[in-house]
N, C-alpha and C positions, 0 to 999 in steps of 0.2 A: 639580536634583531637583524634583517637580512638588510644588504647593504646595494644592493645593485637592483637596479629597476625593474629585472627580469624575477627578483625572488621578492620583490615588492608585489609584483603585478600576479605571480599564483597564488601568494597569501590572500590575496583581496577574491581572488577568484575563489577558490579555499574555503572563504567563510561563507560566500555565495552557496555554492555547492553544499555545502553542510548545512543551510540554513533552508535547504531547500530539500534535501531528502530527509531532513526530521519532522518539517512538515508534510512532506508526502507520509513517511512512515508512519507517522501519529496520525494520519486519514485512515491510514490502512487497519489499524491496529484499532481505534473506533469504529469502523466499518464491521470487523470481523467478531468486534463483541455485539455489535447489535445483530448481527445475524444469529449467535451463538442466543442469545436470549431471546428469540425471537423463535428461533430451533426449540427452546426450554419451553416456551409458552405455547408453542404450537400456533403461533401464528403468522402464517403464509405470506400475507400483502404484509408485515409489519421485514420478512426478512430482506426484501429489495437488492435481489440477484445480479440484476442488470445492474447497481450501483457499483455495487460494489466489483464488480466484472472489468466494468470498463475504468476504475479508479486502478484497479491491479493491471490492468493491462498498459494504462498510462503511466507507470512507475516502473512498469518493468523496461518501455519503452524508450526511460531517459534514463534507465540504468541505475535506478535504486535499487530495484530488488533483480537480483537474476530470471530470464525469462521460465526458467523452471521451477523455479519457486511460485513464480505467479501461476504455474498451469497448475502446479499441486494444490496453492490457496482456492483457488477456483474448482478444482475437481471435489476437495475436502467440504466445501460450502455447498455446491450443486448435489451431493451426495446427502448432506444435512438436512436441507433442503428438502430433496425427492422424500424421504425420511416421516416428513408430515403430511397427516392424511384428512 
C-alpha cells in the first residue's frame, strides 16, 4: 500500500477515473447495440443518432475514448443508419 500522501491522493483519484470511464464506456456500448438492433429492425426513430452522437463526442471529450475512435463510432452508426429505407 502506498505510504505518502501524494500516492494516497492518485489511488483515490484512480478509482474515480476508472469508475467514471466504465460507466461512460458501458453508455457507449448500450447505445451502439441499440442502434445495431434498431439497424436489424429497420427502424429509424428507434436508432436515435443524435444520442448516441453527442454521448461519443462527450467521452471522447474527457478522454475515454480517443477522439478518432469516436469519429469512426459515429461514421460506422451514421452509415448504418443512412442504410434504412
Amino acid at each position: 500500500m502506498a505510504n505518502t500522501k501524494s500516492a494516497l491522493k492518485r489511488i483515490r483519484q484512480t478509482e474515480t477515473r476508472t469508475a467514471r470511464n466504465r460507466a461512460v464506456s458501458s453508455k457507449l456500448k448500450t447505445l451502439r447495440k441499440k442502434i445495431a438492433t434498431a439497424v436489424e429492425t429497420s427502424d429509424k426513430e428507434a436508432a436515435a443518432y443524435n444520442t448516441f452522437s453527442s454521448a461519443v463526442d462527450k467521452a471522447a471529450k474527457v478522454g475515454t475514448i480517443p477522439a478518432n475512435r469516436a469519429a469512426n463510432y459515429k461514421s460506422k452508426a451514421a452509415k448504418a443508419i443512412a442504410k434504412i429505407a
